[in-house]
PDB file of N, CA, C, O and CB in Angstrom:
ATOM      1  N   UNK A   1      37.331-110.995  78.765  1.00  0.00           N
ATOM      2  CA  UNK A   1      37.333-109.581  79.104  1.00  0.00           C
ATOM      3  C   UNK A   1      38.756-109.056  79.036  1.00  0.00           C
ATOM      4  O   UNK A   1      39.574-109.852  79.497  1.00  0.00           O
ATOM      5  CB  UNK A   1      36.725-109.344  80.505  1.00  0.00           C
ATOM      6  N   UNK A   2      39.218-108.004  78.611  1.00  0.00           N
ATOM      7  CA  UNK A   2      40.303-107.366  78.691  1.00  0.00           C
ATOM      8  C   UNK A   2      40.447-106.588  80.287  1.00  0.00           C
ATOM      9  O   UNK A   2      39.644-106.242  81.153  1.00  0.00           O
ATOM     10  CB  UNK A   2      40.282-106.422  77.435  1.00  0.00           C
ATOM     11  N   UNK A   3      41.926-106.541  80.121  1.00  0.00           N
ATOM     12  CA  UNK A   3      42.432-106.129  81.523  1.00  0.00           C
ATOM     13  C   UNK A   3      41.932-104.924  82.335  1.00  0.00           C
ATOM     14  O   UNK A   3      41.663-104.945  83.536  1.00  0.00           O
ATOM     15  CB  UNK A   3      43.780-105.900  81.405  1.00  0.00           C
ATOM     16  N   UNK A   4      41.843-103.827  81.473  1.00  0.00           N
ATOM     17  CA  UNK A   4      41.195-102.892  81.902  1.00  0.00           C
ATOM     18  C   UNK A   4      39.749-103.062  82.267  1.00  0.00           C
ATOM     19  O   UNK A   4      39.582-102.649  83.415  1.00  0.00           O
ATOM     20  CB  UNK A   4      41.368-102.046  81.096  1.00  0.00           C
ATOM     21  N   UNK A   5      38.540-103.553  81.679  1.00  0.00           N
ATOM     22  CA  UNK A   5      37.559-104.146  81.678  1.00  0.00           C
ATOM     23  C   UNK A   5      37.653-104.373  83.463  1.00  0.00           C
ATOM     24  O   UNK A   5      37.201-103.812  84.461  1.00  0.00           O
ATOM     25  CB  UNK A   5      37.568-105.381  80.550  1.00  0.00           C
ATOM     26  N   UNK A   6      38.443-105.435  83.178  1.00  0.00           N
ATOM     27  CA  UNK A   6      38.620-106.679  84.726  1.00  0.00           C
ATOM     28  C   UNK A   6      39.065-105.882  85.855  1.00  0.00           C
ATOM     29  O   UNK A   6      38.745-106.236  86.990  1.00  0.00           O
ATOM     30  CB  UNK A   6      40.016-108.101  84.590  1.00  0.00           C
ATOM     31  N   UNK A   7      40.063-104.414  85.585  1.00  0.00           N
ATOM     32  CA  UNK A   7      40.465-103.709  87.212  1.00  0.00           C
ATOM     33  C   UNK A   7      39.572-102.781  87.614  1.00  0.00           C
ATOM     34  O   UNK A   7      39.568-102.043  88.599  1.00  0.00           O
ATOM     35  CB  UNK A   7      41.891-102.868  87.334  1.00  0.00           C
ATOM     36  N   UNK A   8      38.565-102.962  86.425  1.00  0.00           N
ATOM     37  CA  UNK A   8      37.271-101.176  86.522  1.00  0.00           C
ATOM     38  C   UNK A   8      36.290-102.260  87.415  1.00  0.00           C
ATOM     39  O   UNK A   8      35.856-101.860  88.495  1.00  0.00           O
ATOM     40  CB  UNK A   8      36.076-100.194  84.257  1.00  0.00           C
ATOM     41  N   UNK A   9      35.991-103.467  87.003  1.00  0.00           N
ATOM     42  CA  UNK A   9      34.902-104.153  87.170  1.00  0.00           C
ATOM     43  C   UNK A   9      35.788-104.901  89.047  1.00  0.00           C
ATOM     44  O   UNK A   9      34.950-105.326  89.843  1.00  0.00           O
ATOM     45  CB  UNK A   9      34.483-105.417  85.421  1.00  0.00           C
ATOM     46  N   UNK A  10      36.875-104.952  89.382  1.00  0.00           N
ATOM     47  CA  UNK A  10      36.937-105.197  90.776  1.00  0.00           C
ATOM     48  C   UNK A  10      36.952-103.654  91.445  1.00  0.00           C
ATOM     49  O   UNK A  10      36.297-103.505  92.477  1.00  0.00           O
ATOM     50  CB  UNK A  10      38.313-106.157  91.147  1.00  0.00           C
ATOM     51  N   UNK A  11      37.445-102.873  91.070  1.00  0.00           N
ATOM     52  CA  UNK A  11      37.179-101.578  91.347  1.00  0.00           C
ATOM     53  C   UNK A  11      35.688-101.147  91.932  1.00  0.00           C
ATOM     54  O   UNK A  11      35.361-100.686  93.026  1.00  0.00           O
ATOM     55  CB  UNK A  11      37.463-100.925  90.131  1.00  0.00           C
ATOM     56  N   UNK A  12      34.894-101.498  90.711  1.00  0.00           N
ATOM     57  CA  UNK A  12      33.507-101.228  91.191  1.00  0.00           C
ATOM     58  C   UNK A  12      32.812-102.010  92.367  1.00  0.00           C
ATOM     59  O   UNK A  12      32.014-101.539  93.176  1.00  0.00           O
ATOM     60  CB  UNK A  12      32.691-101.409  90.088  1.00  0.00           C
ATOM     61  N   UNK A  13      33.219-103.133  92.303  1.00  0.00           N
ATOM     62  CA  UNK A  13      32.886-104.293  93.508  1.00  0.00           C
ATOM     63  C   UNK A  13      33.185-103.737  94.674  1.00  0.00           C
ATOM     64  O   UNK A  13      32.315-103.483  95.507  1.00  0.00           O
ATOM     65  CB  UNK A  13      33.714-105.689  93.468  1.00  0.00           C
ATOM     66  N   UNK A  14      34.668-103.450  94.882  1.00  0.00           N
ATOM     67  CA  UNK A  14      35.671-102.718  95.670  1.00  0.00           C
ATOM     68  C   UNK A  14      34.683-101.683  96.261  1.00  0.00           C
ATOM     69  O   UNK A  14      34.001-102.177  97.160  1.00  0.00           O
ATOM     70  CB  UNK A  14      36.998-102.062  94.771  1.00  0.00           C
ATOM     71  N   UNK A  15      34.456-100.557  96.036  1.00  0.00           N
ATOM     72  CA  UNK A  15      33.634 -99.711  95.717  1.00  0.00           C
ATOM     73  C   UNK A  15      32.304 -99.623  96.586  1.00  0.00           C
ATOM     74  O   UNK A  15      31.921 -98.752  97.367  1.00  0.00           O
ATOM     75  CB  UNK A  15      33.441 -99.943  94.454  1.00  0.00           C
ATOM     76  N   UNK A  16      31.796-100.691  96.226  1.00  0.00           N
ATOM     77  CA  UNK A  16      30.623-101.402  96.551  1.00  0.00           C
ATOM     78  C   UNK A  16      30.787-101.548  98.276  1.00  0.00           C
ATOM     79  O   UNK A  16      30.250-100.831  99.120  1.00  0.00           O
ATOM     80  CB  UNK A  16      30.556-102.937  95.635  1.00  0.00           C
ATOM     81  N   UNK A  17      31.747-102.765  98.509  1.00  0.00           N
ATOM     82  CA  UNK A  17      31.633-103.251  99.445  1.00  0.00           C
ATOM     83  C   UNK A  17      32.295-102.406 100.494  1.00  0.00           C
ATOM     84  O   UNK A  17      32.207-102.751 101.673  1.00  0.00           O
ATOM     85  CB  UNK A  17      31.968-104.416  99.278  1.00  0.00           C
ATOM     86  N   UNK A  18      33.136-101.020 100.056  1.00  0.00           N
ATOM     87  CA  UNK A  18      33.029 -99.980 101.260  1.00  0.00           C
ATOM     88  C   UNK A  18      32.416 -99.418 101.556  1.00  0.00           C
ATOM     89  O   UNK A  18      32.661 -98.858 102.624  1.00  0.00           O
ATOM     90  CB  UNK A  18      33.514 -99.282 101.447  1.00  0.00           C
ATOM     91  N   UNK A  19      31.012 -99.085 100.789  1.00  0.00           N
ATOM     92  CA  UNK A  19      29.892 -98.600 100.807  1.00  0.00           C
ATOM     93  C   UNK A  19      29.313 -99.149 102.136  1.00  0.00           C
ATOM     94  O   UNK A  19      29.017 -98.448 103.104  1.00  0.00           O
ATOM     95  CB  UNK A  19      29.188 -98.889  99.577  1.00  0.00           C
ATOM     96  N   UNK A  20      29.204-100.357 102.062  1.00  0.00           N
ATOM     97  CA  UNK A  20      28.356-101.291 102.302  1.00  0.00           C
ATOM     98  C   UNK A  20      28.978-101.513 103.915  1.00  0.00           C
ATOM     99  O   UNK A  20      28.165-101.905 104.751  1.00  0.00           O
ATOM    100  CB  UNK A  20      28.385-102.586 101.119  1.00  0.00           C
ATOM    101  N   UNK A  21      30.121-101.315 104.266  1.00  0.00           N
ATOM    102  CA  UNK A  21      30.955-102.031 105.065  1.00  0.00           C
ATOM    103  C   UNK A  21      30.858-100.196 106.133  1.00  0.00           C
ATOM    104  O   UNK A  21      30.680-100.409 107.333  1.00  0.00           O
ATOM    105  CB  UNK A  21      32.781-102.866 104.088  1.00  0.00           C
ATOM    106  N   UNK A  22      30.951 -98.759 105.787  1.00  0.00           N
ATOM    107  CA  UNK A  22      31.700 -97.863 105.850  1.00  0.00           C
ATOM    108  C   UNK A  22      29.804 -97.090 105.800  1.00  0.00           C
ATOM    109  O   UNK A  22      29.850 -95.860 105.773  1.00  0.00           O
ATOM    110  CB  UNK A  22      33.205 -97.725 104.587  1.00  0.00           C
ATOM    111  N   UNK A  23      28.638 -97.550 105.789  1.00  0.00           N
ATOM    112  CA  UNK A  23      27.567 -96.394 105.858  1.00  0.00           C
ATOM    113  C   UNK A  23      27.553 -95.273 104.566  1.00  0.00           C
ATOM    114  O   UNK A  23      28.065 -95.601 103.496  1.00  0.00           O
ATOM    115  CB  UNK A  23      27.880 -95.537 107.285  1.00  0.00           C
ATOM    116  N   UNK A  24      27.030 -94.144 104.714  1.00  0.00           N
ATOM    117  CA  UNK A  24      26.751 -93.539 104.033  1.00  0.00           C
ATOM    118  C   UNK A  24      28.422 -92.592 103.322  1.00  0.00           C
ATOM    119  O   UNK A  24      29.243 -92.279 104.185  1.00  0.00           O
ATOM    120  CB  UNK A  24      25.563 -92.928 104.773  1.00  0.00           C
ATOM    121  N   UNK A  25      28.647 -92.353 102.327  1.00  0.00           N
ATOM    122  CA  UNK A  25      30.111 -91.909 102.417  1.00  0.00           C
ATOM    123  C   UNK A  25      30.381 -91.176 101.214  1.00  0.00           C
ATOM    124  O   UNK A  25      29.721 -91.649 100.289  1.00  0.00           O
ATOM    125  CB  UNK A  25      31.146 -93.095 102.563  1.00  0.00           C
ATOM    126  N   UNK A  26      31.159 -90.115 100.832  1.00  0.00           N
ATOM    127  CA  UNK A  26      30.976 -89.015  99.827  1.00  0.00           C
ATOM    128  C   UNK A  26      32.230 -89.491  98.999  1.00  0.00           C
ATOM    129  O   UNK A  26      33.101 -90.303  99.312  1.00  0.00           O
ATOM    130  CB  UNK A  26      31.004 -87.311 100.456  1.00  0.00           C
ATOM    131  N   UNK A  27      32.015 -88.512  97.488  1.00  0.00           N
ATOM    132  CA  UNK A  27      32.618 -88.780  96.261  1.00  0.00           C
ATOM    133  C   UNK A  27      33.402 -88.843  97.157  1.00  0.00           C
ATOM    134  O   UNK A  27      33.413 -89.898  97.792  1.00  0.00           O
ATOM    135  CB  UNK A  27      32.722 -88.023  94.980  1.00  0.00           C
ATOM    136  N   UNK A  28      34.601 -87.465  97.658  1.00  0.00           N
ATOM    137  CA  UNK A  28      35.730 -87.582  97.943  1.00  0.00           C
ATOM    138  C   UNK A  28      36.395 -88.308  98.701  1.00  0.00           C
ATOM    139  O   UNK A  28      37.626 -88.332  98.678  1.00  0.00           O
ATOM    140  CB  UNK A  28      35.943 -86.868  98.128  1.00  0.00           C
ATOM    141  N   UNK A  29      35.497 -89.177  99.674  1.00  0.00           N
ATOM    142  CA  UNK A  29      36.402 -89.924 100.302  1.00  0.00           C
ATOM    143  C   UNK A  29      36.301 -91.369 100.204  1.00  0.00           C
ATOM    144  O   UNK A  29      36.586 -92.127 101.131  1.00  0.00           O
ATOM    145  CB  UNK A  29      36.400 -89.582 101.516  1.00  0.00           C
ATOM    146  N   UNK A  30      35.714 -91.889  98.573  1.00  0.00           N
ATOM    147  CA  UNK A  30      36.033 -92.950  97.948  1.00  0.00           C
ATOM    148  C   UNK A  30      36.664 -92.712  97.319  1.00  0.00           C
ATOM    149  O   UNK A  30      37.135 -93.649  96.674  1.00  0.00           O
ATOM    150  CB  UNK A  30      35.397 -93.569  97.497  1.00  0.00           C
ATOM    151  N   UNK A  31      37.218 -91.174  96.979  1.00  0.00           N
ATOM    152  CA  UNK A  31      38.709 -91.067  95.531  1.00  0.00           C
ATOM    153  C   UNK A  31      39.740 -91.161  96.357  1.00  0.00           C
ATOM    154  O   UNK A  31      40.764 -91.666  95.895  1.00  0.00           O
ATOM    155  CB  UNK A  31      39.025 -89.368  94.408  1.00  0.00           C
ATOM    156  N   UNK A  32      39.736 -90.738  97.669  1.00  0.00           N
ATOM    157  CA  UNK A  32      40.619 -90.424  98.704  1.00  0.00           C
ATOM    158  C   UNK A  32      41.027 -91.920  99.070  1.00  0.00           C
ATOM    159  O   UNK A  32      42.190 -92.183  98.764  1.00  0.00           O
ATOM    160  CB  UNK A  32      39.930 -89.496  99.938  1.00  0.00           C
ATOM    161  N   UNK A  33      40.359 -92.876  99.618  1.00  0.00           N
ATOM    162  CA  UNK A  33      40.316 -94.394  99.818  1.00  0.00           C
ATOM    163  C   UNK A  33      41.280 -95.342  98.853  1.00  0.00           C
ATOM    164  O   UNK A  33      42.351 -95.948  98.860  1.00  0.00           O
ATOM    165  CB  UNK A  33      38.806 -94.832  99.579  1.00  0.00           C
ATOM    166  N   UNK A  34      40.303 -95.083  98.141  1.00  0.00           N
ATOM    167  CA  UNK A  34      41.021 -95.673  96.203  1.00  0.00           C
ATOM    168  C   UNK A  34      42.069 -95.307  95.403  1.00  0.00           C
ATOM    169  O   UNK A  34      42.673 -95.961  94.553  1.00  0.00           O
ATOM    170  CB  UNK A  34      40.176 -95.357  95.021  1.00  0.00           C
ATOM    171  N   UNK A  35      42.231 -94.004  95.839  1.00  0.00           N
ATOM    172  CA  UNK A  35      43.387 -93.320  95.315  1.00  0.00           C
ATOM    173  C   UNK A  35      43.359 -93.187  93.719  1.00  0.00           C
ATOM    174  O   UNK A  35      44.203 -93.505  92.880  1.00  0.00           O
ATOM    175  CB  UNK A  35      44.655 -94.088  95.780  1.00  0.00           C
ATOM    176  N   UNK A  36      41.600 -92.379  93.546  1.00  0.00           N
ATOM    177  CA  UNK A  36      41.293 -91.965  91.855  1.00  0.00           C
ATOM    178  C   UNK A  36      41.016 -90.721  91.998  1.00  0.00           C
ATOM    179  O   UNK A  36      40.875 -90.116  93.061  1.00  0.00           O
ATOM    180  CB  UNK A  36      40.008 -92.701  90.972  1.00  0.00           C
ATOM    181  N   UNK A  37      40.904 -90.184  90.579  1.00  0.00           N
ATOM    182  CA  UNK A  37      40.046 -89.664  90.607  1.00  0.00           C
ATOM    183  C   UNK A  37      38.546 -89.055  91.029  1.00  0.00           C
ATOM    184  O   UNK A  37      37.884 -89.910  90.442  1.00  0.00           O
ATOM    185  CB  UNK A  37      40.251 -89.884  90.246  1.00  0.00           C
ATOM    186  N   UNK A  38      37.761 -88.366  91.503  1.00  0.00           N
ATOM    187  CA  UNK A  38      36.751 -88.038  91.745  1.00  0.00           C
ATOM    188  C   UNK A  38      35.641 -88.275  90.574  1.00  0.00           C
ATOM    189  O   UNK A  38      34.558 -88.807  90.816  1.00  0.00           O
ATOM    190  CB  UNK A  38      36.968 -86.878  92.163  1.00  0.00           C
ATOM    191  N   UNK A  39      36.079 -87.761  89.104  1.00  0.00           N
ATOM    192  CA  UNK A  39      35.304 -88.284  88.110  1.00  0.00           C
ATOM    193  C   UNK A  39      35.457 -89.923  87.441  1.00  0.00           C
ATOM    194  O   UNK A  39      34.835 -90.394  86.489  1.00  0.00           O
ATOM    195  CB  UNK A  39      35.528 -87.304  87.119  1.00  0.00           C
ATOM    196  N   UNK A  40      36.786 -90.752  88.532  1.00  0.00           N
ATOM    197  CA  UNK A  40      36.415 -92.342  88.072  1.00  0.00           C
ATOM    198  C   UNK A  40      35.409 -92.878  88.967  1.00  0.00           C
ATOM    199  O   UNK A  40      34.597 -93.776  88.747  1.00  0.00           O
ATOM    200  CB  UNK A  40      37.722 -93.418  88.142  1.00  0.00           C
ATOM    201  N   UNK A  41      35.625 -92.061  90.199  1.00  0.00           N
ATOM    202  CA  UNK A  41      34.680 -92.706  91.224  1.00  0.00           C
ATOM    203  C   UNK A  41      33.194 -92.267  90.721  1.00  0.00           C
ATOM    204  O   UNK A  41      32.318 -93.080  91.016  1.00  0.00           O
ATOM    205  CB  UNK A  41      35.020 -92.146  92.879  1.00  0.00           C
ATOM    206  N   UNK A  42      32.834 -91.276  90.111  1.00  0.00           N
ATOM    207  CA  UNK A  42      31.915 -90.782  89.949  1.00  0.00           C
ATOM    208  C   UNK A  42      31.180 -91.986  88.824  1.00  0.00           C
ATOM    209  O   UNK A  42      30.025 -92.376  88.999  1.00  0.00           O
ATOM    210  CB  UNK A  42      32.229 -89.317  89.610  1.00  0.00           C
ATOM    211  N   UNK A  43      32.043 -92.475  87.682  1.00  0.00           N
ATOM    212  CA  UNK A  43      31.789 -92.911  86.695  1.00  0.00           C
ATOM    213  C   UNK A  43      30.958 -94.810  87.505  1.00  0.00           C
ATOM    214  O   UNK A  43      29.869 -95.382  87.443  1.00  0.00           O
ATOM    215  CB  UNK A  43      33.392 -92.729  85.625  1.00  0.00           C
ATOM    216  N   UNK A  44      32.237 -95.063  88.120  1.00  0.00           N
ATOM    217  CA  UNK A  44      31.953 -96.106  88.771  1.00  0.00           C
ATOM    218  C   UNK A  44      30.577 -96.175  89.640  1.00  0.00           C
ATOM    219  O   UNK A  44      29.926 -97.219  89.584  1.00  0.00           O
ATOM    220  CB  UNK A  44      33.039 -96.283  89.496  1.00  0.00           C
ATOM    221  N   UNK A  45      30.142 -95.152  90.398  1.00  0.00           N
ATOM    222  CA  UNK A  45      28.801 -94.970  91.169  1.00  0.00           C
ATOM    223  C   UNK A  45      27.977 -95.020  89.926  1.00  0.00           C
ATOM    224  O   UNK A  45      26.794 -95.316  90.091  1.00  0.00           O
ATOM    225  CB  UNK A  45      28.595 -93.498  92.153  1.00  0.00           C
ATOM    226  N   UNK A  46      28.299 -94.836  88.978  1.00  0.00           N
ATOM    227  CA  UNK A  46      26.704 -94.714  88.216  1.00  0.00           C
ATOM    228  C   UNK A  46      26.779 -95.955  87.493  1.00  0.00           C
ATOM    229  O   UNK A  46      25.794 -96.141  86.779  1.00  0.00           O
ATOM    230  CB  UNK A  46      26.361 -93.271  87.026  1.00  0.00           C
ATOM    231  N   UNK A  47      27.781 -96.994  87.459  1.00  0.00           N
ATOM    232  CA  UNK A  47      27.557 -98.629  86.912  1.00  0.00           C
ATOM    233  C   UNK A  47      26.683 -98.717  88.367  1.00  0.00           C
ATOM    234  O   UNK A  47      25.500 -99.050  88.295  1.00  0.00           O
ATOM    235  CB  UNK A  47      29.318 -99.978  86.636  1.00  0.00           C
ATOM    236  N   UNK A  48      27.136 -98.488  89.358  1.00  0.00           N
ATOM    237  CA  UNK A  48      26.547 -99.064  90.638  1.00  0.00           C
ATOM    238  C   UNK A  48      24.910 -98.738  90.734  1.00  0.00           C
ATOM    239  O   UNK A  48      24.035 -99.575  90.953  1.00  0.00           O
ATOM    240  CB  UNK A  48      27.373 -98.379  91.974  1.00  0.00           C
ATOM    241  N   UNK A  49      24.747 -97.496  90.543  1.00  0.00           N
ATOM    242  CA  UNK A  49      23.621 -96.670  90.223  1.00  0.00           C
ATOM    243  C   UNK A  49      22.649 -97.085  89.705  1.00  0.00           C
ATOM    244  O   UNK A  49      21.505 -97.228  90.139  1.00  0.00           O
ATOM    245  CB  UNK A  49      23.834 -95.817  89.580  1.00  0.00           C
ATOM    246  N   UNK A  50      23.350 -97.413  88.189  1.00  0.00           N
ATOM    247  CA  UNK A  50      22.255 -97.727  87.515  1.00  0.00           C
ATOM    248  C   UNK A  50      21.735 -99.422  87.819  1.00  0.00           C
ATOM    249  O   UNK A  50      20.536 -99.695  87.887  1.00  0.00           O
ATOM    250  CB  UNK A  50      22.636 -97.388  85.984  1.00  0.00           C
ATOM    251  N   UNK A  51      22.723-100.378  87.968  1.00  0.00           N
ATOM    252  CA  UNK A  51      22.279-101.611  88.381  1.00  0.00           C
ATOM    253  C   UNK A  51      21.425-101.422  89.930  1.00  0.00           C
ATOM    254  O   UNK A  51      21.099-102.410  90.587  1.00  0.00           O
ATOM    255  CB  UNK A  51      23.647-102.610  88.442  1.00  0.00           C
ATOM    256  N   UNK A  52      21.207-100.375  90.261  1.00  0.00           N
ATOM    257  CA  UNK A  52      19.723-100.319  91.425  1.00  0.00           C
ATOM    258  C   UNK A  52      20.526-101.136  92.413  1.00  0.00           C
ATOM    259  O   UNK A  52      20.016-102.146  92.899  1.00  0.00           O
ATOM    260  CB  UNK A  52      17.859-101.245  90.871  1.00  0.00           C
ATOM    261  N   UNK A  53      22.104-100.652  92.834  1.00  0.00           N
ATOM    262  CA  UNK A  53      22.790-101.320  94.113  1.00  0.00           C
ATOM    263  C   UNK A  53      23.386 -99.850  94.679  1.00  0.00           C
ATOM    264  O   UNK A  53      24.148-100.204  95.579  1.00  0.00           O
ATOM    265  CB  UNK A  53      24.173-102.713  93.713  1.00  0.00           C
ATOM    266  N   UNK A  54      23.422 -98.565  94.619  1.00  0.00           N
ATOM    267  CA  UNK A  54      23.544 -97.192  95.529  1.00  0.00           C
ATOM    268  C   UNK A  54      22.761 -96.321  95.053  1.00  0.00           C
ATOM    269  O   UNK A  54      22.550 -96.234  93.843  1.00  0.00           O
ATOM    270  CB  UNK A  54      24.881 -96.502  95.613  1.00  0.00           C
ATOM    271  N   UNK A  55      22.197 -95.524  95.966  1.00  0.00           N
ATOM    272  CA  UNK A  55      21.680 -94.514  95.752  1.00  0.00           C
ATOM    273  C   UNK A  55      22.259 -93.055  96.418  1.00  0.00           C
ATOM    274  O   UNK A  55      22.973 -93.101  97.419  1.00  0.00           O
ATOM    275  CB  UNK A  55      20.500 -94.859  96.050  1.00  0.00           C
ATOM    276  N   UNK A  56      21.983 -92.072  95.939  1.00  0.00           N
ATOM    277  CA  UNK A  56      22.532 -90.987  96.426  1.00  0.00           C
ATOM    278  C   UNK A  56      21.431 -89.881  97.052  1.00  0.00           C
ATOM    279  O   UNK A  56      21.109 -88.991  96.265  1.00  0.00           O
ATOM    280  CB  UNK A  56      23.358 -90.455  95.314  1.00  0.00           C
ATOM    281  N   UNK A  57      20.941 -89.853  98.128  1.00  0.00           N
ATOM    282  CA  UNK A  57      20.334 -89.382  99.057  1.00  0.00           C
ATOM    283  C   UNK A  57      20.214 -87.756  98.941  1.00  0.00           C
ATOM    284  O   UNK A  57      19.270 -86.966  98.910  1.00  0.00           O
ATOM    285  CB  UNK A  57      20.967 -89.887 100.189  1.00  0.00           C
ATOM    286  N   UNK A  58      22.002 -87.622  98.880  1.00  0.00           N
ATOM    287  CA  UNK A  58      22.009 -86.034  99.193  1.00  0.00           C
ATOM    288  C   UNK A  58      23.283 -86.022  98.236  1.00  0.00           C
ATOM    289  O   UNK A  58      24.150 -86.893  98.176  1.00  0.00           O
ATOM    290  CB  UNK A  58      22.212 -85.376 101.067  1.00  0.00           C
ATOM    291  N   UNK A  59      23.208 -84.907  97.544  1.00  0.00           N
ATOM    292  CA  UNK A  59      24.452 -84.314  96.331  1.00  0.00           C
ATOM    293  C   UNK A  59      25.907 -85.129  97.358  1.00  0.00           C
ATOM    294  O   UNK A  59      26.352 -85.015  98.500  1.00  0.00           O
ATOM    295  CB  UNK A  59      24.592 -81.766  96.181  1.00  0.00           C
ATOM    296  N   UNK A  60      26.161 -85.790  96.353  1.00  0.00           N
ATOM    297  CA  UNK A  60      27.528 -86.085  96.957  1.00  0.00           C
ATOM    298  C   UNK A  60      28.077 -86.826  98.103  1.00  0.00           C
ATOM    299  O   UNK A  60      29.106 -86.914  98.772  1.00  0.00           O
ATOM    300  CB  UNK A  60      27.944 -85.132  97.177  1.00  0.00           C
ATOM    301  N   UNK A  61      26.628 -87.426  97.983  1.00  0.00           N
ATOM    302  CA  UNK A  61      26.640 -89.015  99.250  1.00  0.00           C
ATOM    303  C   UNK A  61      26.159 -89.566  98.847  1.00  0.00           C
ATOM    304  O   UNK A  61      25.194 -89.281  98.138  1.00  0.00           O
ATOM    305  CB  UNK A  61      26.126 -89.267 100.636  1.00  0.00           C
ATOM    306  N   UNK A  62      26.683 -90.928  99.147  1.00  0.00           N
ATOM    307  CA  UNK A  62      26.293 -92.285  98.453  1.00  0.00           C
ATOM    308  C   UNK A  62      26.160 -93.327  99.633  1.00  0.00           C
ATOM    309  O   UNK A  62      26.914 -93.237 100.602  1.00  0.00           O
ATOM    310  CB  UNK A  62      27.498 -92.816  97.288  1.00  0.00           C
ATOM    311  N   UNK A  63      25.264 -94.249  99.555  1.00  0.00           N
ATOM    312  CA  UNK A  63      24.917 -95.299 100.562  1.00  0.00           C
ATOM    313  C   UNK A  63      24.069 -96.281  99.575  1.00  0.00           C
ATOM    314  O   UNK A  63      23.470 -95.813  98.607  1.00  0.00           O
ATOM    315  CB  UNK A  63      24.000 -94.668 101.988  1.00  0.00           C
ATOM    316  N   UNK A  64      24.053 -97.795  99.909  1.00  0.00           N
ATOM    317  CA  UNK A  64      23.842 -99.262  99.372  1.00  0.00           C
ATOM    318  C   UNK A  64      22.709 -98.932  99.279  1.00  0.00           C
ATOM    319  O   UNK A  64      22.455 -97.907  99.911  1.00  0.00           O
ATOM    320  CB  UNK A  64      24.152-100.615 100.127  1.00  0.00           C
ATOM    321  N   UNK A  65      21.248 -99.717  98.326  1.00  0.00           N
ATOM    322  CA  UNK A  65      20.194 -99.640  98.381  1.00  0.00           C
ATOM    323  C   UNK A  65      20.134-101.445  99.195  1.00  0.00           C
ATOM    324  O   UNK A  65      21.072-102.241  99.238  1.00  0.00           O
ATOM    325  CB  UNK A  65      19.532 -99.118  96.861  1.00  0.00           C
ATOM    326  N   UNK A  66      18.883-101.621  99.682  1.00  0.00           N
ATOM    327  CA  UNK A  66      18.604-102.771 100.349  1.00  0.00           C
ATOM    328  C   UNK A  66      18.405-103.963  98.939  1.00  0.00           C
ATOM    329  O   UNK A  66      17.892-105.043  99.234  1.00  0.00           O
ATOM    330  CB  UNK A  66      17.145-102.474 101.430  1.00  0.00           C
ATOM    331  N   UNK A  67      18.821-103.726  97.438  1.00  0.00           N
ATOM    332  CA  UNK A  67      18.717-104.388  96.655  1.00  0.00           C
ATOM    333  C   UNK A  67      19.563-105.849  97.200  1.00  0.00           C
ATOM    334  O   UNK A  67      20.402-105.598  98.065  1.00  0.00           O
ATOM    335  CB  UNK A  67      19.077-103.622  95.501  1.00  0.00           C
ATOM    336  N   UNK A  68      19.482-106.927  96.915  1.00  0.00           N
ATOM    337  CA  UNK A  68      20.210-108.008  96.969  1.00  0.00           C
ATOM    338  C   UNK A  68      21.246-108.450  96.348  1.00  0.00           C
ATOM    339  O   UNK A  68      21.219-108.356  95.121  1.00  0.00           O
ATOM    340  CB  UNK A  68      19.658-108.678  96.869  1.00  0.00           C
ATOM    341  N   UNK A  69      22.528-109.092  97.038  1.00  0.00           N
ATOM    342  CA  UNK A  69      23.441-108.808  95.676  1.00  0.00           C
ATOM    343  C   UNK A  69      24.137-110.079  96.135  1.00  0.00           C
ATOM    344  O   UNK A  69      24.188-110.378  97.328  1.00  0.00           O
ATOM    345  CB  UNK A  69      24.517-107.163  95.445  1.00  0.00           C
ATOM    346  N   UNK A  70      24.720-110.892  95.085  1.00  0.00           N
ATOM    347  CA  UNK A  70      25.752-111.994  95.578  1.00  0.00           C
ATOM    348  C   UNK A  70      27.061-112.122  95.101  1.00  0.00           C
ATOM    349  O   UNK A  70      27.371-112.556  93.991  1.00  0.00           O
ATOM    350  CB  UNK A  70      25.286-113.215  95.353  1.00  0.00           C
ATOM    351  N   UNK A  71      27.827-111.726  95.988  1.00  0.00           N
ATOM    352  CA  UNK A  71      29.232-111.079  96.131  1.00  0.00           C
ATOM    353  C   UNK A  71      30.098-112.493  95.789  1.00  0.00           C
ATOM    354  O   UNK A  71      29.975-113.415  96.595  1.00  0.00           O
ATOM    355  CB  UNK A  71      29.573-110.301  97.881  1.00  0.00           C
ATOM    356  N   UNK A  72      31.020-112.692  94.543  1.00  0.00           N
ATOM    357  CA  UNK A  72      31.698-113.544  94.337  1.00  0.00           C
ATOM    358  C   UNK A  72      33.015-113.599  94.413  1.00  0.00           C
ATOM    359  O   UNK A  72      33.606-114.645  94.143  1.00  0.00           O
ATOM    360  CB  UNK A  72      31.415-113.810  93.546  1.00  0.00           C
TER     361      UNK A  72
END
């Protein structure tokens, strides 16, 4: 994998596990956290998204689905 590849893909993990750690929690204050963009965080929720590990409840909140996941 190339480097960029490898800081998007701990990023997203990253991501993940404040979700997970932090309840239900909005774009801005995972760009705010992370210190991105609003449209990287955005990009990143929808790898998360689509692998059926967050869902977004209400415009602009995001919280873990009860999917199973094994964190390496």
């Amino acid at each position: 994998m190339n480097q960029s590849t490898t800081r998007m893909l701990t990023r997203v993990k990253a991501v993940y596990l404040y979700i997970r750690e932090n309840g239900t929690v909005s774009t801005t204050q995972l760009a705010e956290e992370f210190g991105i963009t609003d449209r990287t965080v955005q990009r990143d929720l929808h790898v998360l998204e689509h692998n059926g590990l967050v869902v977004s409840p209400n415009r602009g909140r995001w919280k873990i689905t009860k999917k199973k996941v094994k964190i390496s």
